[in-house]
N, C-alpha and C positions, 0 to 999 in steps of 0.2 A: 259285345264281341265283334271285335274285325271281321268281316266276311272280306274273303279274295277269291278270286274268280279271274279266267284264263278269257282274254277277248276274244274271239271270234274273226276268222279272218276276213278283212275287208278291202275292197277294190278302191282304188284311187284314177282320174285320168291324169295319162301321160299325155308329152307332148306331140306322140308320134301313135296318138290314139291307143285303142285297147285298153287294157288295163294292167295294175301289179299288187301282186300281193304284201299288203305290212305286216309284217314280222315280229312288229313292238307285242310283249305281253303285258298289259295293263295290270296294277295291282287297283282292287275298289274295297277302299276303309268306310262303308257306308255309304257308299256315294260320292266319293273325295277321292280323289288322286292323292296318293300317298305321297311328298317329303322322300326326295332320299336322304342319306344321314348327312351329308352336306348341308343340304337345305334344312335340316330339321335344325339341327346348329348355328345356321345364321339365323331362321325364326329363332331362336331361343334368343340370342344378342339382342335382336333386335326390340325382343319385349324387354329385357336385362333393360336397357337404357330408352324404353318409350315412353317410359315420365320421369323422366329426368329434371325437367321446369320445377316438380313439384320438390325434388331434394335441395333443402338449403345447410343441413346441417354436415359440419365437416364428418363426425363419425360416419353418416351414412353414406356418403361420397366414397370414403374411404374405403370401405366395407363391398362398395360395390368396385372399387378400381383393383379392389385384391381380387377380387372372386375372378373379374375379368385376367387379371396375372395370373392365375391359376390355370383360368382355360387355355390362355396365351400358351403359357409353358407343355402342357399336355398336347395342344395340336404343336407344337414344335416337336415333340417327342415322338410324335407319328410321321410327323416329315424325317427328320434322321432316319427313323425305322423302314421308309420307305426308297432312301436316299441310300443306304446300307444295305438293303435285299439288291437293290439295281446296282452296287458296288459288286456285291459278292455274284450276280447271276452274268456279271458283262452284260447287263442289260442296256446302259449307258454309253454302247457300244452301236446301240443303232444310226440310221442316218448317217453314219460317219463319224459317230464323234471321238474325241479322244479321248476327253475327260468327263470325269463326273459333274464339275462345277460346270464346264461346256454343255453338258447334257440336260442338265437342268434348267439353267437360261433358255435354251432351244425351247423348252417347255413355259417357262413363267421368267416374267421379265424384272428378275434380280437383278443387281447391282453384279457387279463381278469380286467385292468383298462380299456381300453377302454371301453368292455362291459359295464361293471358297470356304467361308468359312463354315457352312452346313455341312459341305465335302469334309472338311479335316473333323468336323461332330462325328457324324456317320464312319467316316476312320476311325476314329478313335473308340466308338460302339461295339469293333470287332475284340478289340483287346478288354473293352471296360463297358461290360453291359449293364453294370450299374449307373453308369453316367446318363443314361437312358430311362432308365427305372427311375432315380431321383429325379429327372428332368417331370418325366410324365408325372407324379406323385405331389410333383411342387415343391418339394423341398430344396429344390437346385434353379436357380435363375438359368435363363438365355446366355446372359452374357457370361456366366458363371460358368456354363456349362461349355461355352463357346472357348474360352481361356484356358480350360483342362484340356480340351482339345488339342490346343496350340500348344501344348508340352509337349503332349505327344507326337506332337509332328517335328518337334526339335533332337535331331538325332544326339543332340551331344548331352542329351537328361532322358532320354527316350530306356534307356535300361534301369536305371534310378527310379522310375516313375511309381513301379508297380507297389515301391514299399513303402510311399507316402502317398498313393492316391487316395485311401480313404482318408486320411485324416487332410489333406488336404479338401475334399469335397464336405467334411462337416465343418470346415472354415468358412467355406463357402456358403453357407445353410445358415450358418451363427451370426456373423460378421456382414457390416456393408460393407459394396462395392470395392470399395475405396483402400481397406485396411484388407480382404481377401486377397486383392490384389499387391500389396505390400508383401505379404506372406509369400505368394507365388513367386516374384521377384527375389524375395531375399532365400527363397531354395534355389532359383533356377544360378542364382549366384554361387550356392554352396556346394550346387550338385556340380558345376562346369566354371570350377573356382578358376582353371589353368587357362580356358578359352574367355571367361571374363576378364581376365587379365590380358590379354592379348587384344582381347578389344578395346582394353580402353587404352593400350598402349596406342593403338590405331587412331582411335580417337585422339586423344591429345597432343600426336604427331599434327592430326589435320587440322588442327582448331586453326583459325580465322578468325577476324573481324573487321569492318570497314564500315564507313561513315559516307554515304554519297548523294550528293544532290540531283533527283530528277522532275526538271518542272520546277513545279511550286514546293513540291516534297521532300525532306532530308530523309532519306531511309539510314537505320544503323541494324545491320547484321552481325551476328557473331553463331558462333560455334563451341564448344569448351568441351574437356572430359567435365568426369564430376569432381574431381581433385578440385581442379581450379573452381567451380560450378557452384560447389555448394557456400562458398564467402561469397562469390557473387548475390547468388540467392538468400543470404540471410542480408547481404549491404541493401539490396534490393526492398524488399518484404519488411526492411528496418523504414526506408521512408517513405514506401507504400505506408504503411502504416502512421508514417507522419502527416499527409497526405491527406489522408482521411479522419483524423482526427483534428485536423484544422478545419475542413467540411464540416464537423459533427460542431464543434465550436461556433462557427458561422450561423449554424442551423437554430443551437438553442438561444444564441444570443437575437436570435429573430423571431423566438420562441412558436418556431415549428416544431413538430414529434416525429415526421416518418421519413425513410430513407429516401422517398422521392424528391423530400424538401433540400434535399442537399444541394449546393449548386454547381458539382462537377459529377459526372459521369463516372463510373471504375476505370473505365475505358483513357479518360479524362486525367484523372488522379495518375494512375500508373505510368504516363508519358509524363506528367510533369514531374514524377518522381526522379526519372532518369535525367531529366534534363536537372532534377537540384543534386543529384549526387556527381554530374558534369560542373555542376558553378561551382560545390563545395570542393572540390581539386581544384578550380581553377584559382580559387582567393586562400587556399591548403585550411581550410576549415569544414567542420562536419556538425551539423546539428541535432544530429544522431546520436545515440550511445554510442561506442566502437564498438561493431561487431565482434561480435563470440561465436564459434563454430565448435558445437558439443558433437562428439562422435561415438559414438556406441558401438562397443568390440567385446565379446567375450574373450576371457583370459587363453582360451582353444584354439579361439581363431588366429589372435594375435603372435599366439606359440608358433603355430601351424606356420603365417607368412614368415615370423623372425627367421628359423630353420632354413625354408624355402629362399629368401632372398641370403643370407649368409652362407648356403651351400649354389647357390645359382641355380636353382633347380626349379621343376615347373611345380605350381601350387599345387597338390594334390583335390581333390573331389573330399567338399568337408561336410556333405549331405550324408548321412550313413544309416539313419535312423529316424523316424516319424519326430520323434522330440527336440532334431537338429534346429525344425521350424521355430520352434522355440525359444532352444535354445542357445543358437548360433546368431551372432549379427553383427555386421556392419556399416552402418549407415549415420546417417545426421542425424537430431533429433526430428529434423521435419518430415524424414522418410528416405532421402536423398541417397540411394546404394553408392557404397563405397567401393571402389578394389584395395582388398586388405594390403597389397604390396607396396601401393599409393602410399593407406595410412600407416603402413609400420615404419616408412621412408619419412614421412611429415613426423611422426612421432620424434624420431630418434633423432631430427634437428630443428625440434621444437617450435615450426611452423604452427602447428595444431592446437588444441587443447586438451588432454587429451581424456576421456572417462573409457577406464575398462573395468566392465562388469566380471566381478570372478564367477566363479561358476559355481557359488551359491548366491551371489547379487550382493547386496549390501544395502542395509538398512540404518535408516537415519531415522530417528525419532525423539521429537521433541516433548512426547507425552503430551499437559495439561497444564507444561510450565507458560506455552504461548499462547493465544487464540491466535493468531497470525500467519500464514505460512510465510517465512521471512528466509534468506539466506540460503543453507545446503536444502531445508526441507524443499522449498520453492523449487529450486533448482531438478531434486531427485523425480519429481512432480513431471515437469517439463521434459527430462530425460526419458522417463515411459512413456510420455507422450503430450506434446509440442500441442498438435493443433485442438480446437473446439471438440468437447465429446457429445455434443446437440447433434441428433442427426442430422443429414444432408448440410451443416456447418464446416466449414473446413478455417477458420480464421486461426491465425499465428498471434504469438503475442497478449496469450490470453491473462484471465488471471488465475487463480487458486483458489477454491472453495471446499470449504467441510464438502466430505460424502455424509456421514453420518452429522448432522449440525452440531457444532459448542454446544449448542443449550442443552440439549438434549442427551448432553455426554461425552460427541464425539473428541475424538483426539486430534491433535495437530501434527499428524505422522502422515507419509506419504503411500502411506496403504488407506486412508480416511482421505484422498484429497483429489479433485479432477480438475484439470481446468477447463473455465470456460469462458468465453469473449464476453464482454460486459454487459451486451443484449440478452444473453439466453443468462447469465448469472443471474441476472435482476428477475428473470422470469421462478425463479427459486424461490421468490418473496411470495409468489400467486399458488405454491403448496406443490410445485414442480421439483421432482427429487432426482440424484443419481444412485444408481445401483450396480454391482458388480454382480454378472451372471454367478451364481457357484462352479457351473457344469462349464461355460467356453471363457470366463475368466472376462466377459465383455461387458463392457460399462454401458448401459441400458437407463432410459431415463424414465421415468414416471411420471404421469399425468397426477391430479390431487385427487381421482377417484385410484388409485392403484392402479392401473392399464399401464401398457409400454408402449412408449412410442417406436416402434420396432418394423424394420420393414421386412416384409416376403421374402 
């Protein structure tokens, strides 16, 4: 049992003689000075990772960098909570300050994003004290957490918010980073259709570009909406891709195996990309396929701008309902948000290409007539979704592979089909599978003991 016991007051000398009395109450755990809960917390970390030499196995690495994300996200949960009492008491009003993000720097030496952005947490805390509760609980990331924030500090989706936050925050919890954020995007687009538009009228007013030599250096700058942005981005990503597959040729014809063995940089690759799709203009030849630019529009939204621009009127708000997430979109297939006004204008003089999902989708199926994904199937494939479904993967240009394998039965329809870059496909031959969640609809992969490869 803890014994605690009250010190005894004791005399200290001053420097102007006499004495004074210390004040401090000692707690005694047997003879120990007790840890306050700060410090019992860093001892606890500190044992968490004190033999760490001895981990060589990825699972248990693993195991231990979650548990650590875990605690991470719980003391974030008690900073907001404590950043949120000092909001709501004007306690961050002492000293002078004016702001909450101010207040808190004066105290611990954040970044002035950081600040901010625990401030707009904390904000957003008063309206959604679940985003707090998920946070501390773990089911909600930092930066996850940080992002639903920044909706709410956006006045022009700030009344919208309440009727998609939760199913937005279990996107958040299901989904990485990467595709959560796709989601938020393509609401904050649906909720503030008439101010998206207005922005990127802004935008492609102001686009720029120039070519200038300073020094030794040609720098080339540009600017674009996403109208123009996203054929850039595919002409681009087309001989990135070229690029690296000459690297990869190089490599086995030298018969090396790992990405280090390559003999150019991303870094590397990616400049000399633009400099070949500048020779391929300059001699009017392309060694590329000709880009294609897939755009994805539901039959709603499309309605919605036709009316809009045919009556001149401003886009209405086409966020209305949790399911809009869903089931509303316009963008590329790489992810690239579109303003629908853009694409009903590219549509109707045939710039484009154009795929509108109606508002049951459309299904292509080739049944058991191919093993192959070839043609429309391929294509419908890549339409759901363009890049690698390998976590922390993002590569374009993948290929098509069974979900469910041929041998095994599956179909060659594009409810059976993922793509993925030709590194993580091969890894499929090692008893690595994909799965679609039943409950978030999320393509989840498998190790050959049955585990997900799935993050926090």
């Amino acid at each position: 049992m803890p014994i605690h016991e009250h010190a005894s007051p004791s005399t200290r000398a001053t420097p102007g003689g006499g004495s004074s009395w210390a004040t401090a109450t000692w707690r005694f755990d047997i003879g120990a000075v007790r840890p306050s809960p700060a410090g019992r917390v860093r001892s606890a970390l500190a044992d968490l990772t004190a033999d760490l030499h001895h981990l060589t196995r990825g699972p248990d690495l693993a195991e231990l960098l979650t548990e650590l994300e875990l605690i991470a996200r719980s003391v974030e949960a008690a900073t907001v909570r404590v950043m949120a009492r000092a909001d709501e008491a004007d306690a961050f009003r002492d000293d002078g300050h004016g702001t909450l993000s101010g207040w808190a720097r004066s105290i611990i030496k954040w970044s002035p994003t950081e600040a901010s952005a625990r401030a707009r947490t904390a904000t957003a805390a008063h309206e959604y004290p679940a985003l707090v509760e998920r946070l501390h609980a773990g089911t909600l990331g930092v930066a996850q957490a940080r992002r639903l924030a920044g909706l709410h500090a956006n006045r022009r989706v700030r009344d919208e918010l309440p009727i998609v936050f939760d199913t937005l925050a279990d996107i958040a919890g299901a989904l990485p980073y990467e595709d959560f954020n796709t989601a938020v995007l393509r609401w904050e687009q649906l909720a503030d259709a008439d101010g998206a538009h207005r922005h990127a009228d802004v935008v492609h007013d102001s686009r720029d570009a120039s070519v200038h030599p300073v020094g030794d250096t040609v720098y080339v700058d540009a600017h674009v909406g996403t109208a123009q942005g996203a054929l850039i981005l595919e002409v681009f990503e087309r001989y990135v891709e070229a690029e690296l597959r000459h690297d990869l040729d190089a490599r086995d014809a030298l018969g090396l195996t790992t990405m280090s063995d390559l003999p150019r940089t991303a870094a590397q690759r990616r400049a000399d990309a633009l400099h070949a799709i500048f020779c391929s203009a300059a001699v009017g030849s392309s060694p590329a396929p000709e880009p294609v630019v897939n755009i994805l529009m539901d039959a709603d939204t499309y309605e919605a701008a036709v009316v809009a621009l045919a009556n001149d009127e401003r886009l209405p708000s086409l966020a209305r309902r949790p399911d809009d997430i869903h089931h509303r979109r316009c963008e590329t297939t790489s992810g690239l948000m579109l303003d629908p006004i853009d694409v009903v204008s590219a549509s109707l003089v045939g710039h484009v290409r154009r795929v509108v999902i109606g508002s049951h989708g459309t299904v292509i199926d080739l049944g058991r007539k191919s093993r192959l994904f070839t043609g429309a199937a391929r294509e419908a494939i890549w339409m759901r979704r363009r890049r690698c479904v390998w976590p922390s993967c993002s590569r374009l240009h993948c290929e098509v592979d069974h979900r469910v394998p041929w041998s095994e039965g599956g179909r060659t329809s594009p409810d059976n089909g993922d793509p993925l870059c030709a590194k993580h496909n091969r890894w499929k031959t090692r008893g690595y599978r994909t799965h679609m969640n039943p409950r978030t609809s999320a393509i989840e992969v498998l190790r050959p003991d049955g585990s997900i490869i799935s993050p926090v």
